[in-house]
Residue frames relative to the residue before (quaternion, step in Angstrom):
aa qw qx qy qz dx dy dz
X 1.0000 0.0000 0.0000 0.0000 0.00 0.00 0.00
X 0.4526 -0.7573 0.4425 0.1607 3.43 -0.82 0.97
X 0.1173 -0.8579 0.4710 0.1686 3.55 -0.40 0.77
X 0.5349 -0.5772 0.5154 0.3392 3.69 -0.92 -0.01
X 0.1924 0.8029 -0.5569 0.0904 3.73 -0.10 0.72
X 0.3540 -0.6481 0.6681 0.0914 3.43 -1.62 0.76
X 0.1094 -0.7003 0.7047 0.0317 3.61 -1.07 1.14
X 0.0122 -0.7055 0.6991 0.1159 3.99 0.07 1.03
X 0.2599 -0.7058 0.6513 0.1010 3.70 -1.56 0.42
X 0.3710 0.8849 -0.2617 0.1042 3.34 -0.38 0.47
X 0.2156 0.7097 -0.3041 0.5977 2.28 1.67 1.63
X 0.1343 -0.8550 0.4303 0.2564 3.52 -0.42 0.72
X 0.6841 -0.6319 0.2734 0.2406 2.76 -1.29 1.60
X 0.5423 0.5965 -0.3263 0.4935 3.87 1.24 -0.94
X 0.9148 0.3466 -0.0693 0.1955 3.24 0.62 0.02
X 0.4685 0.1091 -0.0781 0.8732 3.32 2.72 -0.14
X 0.3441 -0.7646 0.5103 0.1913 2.62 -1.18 0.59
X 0.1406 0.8415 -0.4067 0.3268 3.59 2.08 0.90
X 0.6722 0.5239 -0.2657 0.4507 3.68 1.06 -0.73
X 0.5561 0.3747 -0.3712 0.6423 3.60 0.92 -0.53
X 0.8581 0.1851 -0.3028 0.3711 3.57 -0.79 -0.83
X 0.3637 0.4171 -0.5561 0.6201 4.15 1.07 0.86
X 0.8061 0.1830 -0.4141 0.3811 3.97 -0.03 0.43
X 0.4095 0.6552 -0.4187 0.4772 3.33 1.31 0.15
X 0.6724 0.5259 -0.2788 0.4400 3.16 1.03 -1.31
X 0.5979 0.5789 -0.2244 0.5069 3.76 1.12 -1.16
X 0.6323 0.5203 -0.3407 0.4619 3.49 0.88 -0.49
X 0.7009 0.5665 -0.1866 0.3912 2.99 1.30 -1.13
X 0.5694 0.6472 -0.2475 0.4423 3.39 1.64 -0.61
X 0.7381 0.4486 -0.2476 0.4390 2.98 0.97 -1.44
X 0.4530 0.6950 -0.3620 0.4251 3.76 1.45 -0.82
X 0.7803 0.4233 -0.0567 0.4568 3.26 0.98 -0.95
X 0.5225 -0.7542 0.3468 0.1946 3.14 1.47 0.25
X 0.2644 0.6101 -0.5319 0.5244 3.36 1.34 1.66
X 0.5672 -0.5465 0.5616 0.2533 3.13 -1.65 0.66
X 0.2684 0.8894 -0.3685 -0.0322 3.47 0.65 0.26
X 0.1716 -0.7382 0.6489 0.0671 4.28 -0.53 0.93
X 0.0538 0.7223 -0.6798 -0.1152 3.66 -1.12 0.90
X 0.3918 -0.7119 0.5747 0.0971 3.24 -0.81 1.95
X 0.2300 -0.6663 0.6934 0.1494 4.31 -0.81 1.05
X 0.2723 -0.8000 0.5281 -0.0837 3.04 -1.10 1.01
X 0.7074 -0.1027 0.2121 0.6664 4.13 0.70 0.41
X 0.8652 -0.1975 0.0553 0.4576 3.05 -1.52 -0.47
X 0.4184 0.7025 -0.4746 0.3258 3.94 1.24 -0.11
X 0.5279 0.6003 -0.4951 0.3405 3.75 1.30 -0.76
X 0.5779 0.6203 -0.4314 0.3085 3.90 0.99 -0.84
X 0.8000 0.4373 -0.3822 0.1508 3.74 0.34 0.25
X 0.4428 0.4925 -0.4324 0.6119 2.88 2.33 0.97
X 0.5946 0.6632 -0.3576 0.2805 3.51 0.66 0.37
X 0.5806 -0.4800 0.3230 0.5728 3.93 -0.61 0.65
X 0.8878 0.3025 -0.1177 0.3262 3.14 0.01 -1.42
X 0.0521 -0.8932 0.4231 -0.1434 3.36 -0.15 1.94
X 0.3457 0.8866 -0.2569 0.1686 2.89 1.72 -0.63
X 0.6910 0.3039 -0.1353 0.6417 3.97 0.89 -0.68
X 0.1512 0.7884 -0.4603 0.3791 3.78 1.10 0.66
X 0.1000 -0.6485 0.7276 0.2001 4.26 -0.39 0.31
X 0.8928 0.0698 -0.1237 0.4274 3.55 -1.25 1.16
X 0.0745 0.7832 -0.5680 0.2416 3.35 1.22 0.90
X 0.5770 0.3359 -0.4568 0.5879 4.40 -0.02 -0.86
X 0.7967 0.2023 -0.4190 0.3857 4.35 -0.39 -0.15
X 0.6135 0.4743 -0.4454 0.4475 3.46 0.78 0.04
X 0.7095 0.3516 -0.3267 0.5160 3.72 1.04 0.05
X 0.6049 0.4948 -0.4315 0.4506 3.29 1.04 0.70
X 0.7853 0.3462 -0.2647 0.4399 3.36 1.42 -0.02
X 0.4295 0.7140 -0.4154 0.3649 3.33 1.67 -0.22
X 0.6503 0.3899 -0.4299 0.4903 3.93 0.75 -0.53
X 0.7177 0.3660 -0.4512 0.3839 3.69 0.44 -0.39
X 0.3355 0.6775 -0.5400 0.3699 3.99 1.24 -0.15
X 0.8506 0.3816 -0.0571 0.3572 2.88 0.16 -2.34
X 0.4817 0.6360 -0.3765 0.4709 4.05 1.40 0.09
X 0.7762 0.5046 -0.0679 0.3719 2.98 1.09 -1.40
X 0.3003 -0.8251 0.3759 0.2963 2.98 1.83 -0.69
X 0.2265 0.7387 -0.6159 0.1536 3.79 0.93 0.59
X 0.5461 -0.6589 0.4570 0.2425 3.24 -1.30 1.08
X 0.2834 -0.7827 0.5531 0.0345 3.66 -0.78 0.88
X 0.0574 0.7440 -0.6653 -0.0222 3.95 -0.47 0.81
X 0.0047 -0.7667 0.6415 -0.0258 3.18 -1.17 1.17
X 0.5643 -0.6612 0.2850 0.4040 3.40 -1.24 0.63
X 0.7712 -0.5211 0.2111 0.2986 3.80 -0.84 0.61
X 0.5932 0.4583 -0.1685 0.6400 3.30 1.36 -0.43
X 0.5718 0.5182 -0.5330 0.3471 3.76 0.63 0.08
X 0.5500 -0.6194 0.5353 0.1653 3.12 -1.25 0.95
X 0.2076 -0.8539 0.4229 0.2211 3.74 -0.35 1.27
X 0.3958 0.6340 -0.5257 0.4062 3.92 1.33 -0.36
X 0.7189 0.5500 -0.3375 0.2585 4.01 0.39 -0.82
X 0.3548 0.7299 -0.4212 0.4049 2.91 1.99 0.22
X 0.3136 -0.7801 0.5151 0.1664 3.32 -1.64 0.89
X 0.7593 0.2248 0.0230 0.6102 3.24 1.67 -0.23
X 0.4882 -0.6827 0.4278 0.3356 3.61 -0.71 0.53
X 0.1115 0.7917 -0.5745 0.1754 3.74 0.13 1.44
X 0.7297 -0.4725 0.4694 0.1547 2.71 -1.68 1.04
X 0.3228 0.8360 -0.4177 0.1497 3.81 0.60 1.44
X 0.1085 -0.6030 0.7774 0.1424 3.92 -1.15 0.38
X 0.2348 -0.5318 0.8124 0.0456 2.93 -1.79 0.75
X 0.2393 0.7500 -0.5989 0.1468 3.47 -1.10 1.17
X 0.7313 -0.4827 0.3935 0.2780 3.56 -1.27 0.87
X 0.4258 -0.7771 0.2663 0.3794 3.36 -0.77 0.31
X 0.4336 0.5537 -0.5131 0.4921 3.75 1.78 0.21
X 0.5448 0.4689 -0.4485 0.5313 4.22 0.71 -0.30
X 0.7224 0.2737 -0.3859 0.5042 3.91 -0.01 -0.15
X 0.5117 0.5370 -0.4766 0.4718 3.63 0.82 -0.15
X 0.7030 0.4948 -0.2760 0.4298 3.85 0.57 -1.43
X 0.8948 0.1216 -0.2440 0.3536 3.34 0.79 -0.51
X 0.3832 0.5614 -0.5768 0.4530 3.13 1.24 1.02
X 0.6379 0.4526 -0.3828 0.4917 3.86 0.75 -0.05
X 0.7419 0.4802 -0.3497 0.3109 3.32 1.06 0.42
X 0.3242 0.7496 -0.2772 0.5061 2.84 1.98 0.32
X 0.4912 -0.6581 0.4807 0.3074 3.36 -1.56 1.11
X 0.7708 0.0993 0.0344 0.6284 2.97 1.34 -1.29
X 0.1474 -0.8799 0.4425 0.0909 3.14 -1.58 0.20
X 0.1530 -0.8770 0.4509 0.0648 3.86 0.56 0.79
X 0.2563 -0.8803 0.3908 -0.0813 3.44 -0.39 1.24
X 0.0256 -0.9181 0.3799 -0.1098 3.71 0.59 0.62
């Protein structure tokens, strides 16, 4: 049975290399046939963005970012991001931070990073 699950990130990516392999993991959900939404959090918005370059584990985050954005994993980002900074045509909602509250409490599960 598929569950509904939320991968918030929110960690910056410049700095662990937890953010990349939290969306690896999300890939891995959806492979499996979870409902799965990965909510960016602060500086976490930087690994859908052009400018990736100071990134820890950038060569595995560009090996999975075309299957992200194929697949169409939902993306929640915080309301004030700017969408032009997008590197790629992803699957985004821009929402406030009581709207990521509402639907992180609708989730079966949730996996925090």
């Amino acid at each position: 049975m598929s569950k509904n699950i939320a991968v918030v990130i929110q960690e910056d990516p410049r700095t662990t290399h937890r953010p990349v392999e939290a969306l690896r993991i999300a890939l891995g959900l959806v492979a499996g046939a979870h409902n799965t939404t990965v909510i960016l959090i602060g500086e976490a918005v930087r690994l859908l963005r052009d400018d990736t370059d100071d990134i820890i584990d950038l060569d595995i985050l560009e090996k999975y970012l075309p299957s992200i954005e194929q697949l169409e994993i939902p993306f929640i980002l915080p309301k004030t991001f700017d969408r032009s900074l997008l590197s790629g045509a992803f699957a985004v909602q821009c929402k406030s931070e009581d709207e990521v509250a509402a639907v992180i409490q609708l989730m079966d599960c949730t996996l925090i990073f």
